[in-house]
LOZABA-729763 format. One record per atom (N, C-alpha, C): x, y negated, z negated; atom name; residue in three letters. Coordinates in nm, 2 decimals, decimal comma. Atoms other than C-alpha are relative to their C-alpha. Example, Ala and Ser with C-alpha at 12.3 -4.5 7.8 and 13.67 -1.06 7.14 Angstrom:
<nodes>
0,09:0,12:0,00:N:Ala
1,23:0,45:-0,78:CA:Ala
0,09:-0,12:0,00:C:Ala
-0,09:0,11:0,00:N:Ser
1,37:0,11:-0,71:CA:Ser
-0,08:-0,11:-0,08:C:Ser
</nodes>
This chain:
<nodes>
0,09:0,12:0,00:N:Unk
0,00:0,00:0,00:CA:Unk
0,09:-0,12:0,00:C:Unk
-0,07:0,08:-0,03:N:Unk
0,13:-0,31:0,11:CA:Unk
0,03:-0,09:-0,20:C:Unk
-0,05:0,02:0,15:N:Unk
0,32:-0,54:-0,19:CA:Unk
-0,14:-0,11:-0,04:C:Unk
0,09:0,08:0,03:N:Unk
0,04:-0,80:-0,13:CA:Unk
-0,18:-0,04:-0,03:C:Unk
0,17:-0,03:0,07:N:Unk
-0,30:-0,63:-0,25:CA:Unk
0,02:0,02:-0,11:C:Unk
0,06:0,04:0,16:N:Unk
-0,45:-0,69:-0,56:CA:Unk
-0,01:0,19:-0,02:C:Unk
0,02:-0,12:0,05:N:Unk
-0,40:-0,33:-0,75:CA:Unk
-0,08:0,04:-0,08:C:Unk
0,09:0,01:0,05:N:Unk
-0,65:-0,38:-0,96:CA:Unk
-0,14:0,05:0,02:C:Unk
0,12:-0,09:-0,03:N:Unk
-0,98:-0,18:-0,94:CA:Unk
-0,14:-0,12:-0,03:C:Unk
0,11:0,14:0,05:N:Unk
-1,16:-0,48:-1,12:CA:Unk
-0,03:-0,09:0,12:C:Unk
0,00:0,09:-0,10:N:Unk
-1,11:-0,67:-0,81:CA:Unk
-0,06:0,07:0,15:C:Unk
0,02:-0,06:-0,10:N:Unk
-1,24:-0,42:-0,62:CA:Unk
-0,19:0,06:-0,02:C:Unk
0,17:-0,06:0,06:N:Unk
-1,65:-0,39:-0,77:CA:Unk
-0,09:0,00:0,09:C:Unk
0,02:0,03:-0,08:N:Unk
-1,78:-0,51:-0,49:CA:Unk
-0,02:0,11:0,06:C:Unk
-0,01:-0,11:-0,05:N:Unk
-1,69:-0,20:-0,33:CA:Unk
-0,03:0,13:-0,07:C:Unk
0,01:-0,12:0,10:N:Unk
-1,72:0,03:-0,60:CA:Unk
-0,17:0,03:-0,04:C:Unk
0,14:-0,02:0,00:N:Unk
-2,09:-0,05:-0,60:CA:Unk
-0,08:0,04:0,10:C:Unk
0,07:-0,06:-0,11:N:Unk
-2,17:0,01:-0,25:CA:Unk
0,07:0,12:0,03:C:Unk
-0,06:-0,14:0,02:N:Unk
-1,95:0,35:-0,27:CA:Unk
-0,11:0,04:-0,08:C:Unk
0,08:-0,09:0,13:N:Unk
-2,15:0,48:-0,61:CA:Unk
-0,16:0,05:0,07:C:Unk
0,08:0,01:-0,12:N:Unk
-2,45:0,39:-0,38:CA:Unk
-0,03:0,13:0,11:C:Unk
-0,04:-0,10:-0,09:N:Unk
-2,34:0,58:-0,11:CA:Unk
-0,04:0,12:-0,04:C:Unk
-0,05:-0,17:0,02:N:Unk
-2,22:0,90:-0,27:CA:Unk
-0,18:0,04:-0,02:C:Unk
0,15:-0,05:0,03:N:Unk
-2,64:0,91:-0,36:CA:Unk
-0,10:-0,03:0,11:C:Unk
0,04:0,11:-0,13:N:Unk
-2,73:0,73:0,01:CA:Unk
0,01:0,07:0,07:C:Unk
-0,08:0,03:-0,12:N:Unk
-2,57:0,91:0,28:CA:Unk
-0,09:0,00:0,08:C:Unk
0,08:0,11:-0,08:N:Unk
-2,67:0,72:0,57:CA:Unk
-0,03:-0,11:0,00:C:Unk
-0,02:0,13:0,02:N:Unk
-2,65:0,42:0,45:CA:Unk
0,07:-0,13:0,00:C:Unk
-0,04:0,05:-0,07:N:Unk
-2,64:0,14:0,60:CA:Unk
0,02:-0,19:-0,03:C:Unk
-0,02:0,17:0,08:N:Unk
-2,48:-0,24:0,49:CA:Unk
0,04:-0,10:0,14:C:Unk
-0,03:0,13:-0,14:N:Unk
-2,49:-0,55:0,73:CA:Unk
0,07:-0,11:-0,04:C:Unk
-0,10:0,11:0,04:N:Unk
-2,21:-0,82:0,74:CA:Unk
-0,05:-0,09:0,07:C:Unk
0,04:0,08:-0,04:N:Unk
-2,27:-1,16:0,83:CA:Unk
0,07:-0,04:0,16:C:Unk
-0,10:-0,03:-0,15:N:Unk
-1,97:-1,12:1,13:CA:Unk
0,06:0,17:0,01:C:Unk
-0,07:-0,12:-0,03:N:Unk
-1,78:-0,85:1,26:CA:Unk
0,12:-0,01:-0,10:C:Unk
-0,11:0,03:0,09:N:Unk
-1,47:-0,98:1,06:CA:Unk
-0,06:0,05:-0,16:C:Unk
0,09:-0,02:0,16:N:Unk
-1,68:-0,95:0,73:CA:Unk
-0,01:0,15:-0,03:C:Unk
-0,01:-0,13:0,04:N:Unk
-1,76:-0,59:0,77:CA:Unk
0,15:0,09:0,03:C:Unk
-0,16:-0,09:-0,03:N:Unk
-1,38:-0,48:0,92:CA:Unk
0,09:-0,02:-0,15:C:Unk
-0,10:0,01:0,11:N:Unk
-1,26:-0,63:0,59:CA:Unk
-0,07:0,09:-0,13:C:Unk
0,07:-0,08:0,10:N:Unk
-1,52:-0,48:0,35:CA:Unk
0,03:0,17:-0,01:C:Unk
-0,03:-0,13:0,03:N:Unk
-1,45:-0,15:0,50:CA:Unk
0,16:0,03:-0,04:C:Unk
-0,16:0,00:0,00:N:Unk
-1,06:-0,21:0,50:CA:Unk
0,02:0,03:-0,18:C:Unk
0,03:-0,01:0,11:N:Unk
-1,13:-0,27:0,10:CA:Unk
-0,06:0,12:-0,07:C:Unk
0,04:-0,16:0,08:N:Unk
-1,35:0,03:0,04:CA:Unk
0,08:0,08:-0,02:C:Unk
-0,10:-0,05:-0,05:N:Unk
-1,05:0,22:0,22:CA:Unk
0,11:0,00:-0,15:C:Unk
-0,12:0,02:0,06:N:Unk
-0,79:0,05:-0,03:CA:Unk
-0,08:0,03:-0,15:C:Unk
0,07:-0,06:0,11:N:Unk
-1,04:0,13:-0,35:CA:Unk
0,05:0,15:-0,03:C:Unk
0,06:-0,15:0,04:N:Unk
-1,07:0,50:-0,28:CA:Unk
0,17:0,05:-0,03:C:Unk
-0,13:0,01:-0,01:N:Unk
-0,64:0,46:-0,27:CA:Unk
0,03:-0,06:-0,15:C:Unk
-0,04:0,05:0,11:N:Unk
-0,61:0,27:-0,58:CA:Unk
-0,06:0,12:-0,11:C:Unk
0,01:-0,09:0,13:N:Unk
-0,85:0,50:-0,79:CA:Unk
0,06:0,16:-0,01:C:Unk
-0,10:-0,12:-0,02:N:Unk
-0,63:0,81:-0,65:CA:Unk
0,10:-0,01:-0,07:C:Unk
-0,09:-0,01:0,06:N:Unk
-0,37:0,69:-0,75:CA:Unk
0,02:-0,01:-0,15:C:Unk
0,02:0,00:0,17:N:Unk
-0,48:0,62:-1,12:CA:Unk
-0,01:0,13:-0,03:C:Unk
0,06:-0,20:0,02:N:Unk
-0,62:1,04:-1,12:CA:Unk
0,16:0,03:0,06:C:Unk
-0,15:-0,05:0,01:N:Unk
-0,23:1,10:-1,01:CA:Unk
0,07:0,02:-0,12:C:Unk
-0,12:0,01:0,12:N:Unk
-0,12:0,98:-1,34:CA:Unk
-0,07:0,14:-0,10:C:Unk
0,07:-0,08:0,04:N:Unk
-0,39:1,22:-1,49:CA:Unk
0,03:0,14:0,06:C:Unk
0,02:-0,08:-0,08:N:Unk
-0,34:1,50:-1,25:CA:Unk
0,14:0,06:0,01:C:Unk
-0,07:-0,02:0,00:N:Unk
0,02:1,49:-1,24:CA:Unk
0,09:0,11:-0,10:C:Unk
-0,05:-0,13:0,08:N:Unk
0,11:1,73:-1,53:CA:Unk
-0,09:0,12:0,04:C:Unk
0,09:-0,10:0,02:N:Unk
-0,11:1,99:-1,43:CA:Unk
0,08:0,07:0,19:C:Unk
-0,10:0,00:-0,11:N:Unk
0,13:2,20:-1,13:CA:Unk
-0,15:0,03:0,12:C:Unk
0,08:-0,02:-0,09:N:Unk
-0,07:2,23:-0,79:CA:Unk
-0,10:-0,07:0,02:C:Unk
0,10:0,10:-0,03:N:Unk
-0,32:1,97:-0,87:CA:Unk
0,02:-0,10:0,08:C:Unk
-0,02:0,14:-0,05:N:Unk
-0,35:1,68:-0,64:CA:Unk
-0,13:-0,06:-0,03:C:Unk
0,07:0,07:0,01:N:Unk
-0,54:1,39:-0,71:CA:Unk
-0,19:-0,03:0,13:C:Unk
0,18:0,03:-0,05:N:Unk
-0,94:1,34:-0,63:CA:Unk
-0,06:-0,09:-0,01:C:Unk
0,07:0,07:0,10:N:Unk
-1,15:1,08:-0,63:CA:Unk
-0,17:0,02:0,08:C:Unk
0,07:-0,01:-0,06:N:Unk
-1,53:1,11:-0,58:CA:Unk
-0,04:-0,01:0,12:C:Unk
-0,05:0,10:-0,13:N:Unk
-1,48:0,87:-0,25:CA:Unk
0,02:0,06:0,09:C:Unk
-0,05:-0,06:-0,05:N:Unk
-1,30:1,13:-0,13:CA:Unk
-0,10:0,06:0,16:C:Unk
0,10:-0,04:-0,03:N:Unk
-1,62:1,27:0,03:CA:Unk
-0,08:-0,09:0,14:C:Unk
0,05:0,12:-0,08:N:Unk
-1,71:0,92:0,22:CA:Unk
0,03:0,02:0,09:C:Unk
-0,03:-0,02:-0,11:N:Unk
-1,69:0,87:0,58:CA:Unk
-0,06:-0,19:0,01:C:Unk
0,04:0,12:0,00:N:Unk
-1,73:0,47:0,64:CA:Unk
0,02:-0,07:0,18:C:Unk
0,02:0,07:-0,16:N:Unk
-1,81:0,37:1,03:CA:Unk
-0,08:-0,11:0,06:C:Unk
0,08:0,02:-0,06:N:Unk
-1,92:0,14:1,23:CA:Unk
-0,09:-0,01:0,06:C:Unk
0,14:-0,08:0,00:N:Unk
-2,28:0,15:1,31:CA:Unk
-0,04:-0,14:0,11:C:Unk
0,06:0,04:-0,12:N:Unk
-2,45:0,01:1,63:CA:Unk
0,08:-0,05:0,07:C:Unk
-0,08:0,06:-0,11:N:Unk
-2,21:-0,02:1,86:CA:Unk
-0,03:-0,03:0,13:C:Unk
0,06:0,07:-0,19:N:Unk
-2,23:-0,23:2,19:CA:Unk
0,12:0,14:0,08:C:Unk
-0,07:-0,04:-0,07:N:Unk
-2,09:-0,03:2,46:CA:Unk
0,13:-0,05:-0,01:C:Unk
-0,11:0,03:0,04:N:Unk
-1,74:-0,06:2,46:CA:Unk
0,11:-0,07:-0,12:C:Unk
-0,07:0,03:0,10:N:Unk
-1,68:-0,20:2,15:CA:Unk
0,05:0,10:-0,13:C:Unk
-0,01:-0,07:0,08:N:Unk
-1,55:-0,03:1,83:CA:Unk
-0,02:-0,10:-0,10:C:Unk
0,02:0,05:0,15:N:Unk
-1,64:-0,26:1,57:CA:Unk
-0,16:-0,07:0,00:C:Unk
0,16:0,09:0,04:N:Unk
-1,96:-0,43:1,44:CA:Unk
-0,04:-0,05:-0,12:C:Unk
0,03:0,03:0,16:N:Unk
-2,17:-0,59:1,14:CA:Unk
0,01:0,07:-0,04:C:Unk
0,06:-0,09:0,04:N:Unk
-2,30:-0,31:1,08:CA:Unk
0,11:0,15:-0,09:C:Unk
-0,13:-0,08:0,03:N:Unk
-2,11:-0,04:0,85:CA:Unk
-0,11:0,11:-0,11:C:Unk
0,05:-0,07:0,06:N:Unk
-2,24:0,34:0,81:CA:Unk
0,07:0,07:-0,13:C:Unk
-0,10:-0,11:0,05:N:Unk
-2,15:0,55:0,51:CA:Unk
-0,05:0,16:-0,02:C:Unk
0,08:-0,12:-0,01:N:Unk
-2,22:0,89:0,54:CA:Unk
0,13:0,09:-0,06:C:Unk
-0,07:-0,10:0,08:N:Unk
-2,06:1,22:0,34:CA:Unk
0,07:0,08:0,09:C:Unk
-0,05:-0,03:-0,03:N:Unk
-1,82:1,39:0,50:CA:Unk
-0,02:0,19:0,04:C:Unk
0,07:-0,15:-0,04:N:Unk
-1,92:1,73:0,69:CA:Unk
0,08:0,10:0,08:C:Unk
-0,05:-0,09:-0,08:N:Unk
-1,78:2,01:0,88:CA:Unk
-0,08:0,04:0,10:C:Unk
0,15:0,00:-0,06:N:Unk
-2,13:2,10:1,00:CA:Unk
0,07:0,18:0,03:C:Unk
0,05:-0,16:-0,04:N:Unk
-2,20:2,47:1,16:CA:Unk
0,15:0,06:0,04:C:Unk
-0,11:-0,08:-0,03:N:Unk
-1,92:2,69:1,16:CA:Unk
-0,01:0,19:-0,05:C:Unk
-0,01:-0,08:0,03:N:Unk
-1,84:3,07:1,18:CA:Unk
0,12:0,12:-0,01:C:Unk
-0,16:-0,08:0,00:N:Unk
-1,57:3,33:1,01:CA:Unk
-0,06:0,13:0,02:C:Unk
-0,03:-0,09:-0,02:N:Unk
-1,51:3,66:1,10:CA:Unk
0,11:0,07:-0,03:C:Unk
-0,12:-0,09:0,05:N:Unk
-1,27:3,96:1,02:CA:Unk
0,08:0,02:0,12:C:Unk
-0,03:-0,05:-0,18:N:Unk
-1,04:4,09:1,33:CA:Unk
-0,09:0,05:0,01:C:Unk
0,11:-0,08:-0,09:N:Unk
-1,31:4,32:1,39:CA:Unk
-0,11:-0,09:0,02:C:Unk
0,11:0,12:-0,04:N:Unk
-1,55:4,03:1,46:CA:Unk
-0,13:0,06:-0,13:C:Unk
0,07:-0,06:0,07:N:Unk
-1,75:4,15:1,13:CA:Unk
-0,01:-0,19:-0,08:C:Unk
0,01:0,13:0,10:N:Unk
-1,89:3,82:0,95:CA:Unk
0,01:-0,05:-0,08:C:Unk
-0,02:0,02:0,14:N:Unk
-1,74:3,68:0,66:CA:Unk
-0,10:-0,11:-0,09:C:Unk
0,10:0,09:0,06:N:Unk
-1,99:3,48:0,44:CA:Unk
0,11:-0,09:-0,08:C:Unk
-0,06:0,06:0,06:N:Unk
-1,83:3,16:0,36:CA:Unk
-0,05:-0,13:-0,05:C:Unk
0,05:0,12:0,06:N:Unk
-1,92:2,83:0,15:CA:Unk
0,07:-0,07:0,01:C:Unk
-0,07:0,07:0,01:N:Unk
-1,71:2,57:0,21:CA:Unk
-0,01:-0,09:-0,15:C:Unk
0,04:0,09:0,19:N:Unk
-1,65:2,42:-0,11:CA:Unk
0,11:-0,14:0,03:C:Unk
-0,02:0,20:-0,07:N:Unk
-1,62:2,01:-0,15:CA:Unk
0,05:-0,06:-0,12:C:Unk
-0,02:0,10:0,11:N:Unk
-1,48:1,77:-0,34:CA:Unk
-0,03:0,03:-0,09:C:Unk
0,07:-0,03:0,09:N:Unk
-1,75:1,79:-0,57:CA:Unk
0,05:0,13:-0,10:C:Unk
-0,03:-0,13:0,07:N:Unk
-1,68:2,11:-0,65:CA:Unk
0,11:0,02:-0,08:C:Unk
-0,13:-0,03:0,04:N:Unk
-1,29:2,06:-0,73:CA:Unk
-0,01:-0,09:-0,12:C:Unk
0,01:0,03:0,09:N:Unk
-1,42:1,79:-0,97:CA:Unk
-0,05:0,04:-0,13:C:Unk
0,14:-0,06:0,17:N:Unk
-1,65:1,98:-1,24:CA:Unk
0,01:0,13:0,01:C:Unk
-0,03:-0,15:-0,02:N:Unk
-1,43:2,29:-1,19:CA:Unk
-0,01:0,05:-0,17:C:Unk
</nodes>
């Protein structure tokens, strides 16, 4: 993280309110007043879900094989109504992060029954 962001989580509530939101939302959808407005808002969510990682490092760090989590983890934060050829807009989706339809098998093409397990799960182990 660059030397000139605020490290501070406090400085960061703003974001931490429309995350908490989210994680109970997805599909949820926040509108900025420019394009600039929402590139920065999500730039910030971004640098949140980085700051509170790195706090759960200091927690996480005596325990061997653990890596750091944070709820956040889970988010997916896009721009939402895009004009043809643009990539950015007011508009900014957040939706939960998915794999969607997938299937395992043994070599013998025999079906393995699998759950993908999430975030969530690594939290309230």
């Amino acid at each position: 993280m660059p030397r000139g962001y605020n490290k501070s989580p406090a400085a960061y509530q703003d974001c931490e309110q429309v995350m908490n939101k989210a994680l109970d939302n997805p599909g949820m959808i926040v509108t900025f007043p420019t394009v600039g407005a929402a590139i920065n808002f999500r730039q910030r969510c971004y640098r949140y879900r980085n700051i509170v990682r790195a706090l759960n490092e200091e927690v996480t760090a005596l325990v061997p094989g653990r890596a750091a989590v944070t709820a956040y983890d889970v988010l997916v934060i896009r721009h939402h109504n895009l004009e043809p050829g643009k990539r950015t807009s007011r508009w900014l989706r957040f939706d939960r992060y998915e794999i969607g339809d997938f299937k395992v098998t043994d070599k013998d093409g025999n079906e393995i029954d699998v759950v993908p397990k999430t975030v969530d799960d690594d939290l309230f182990d």
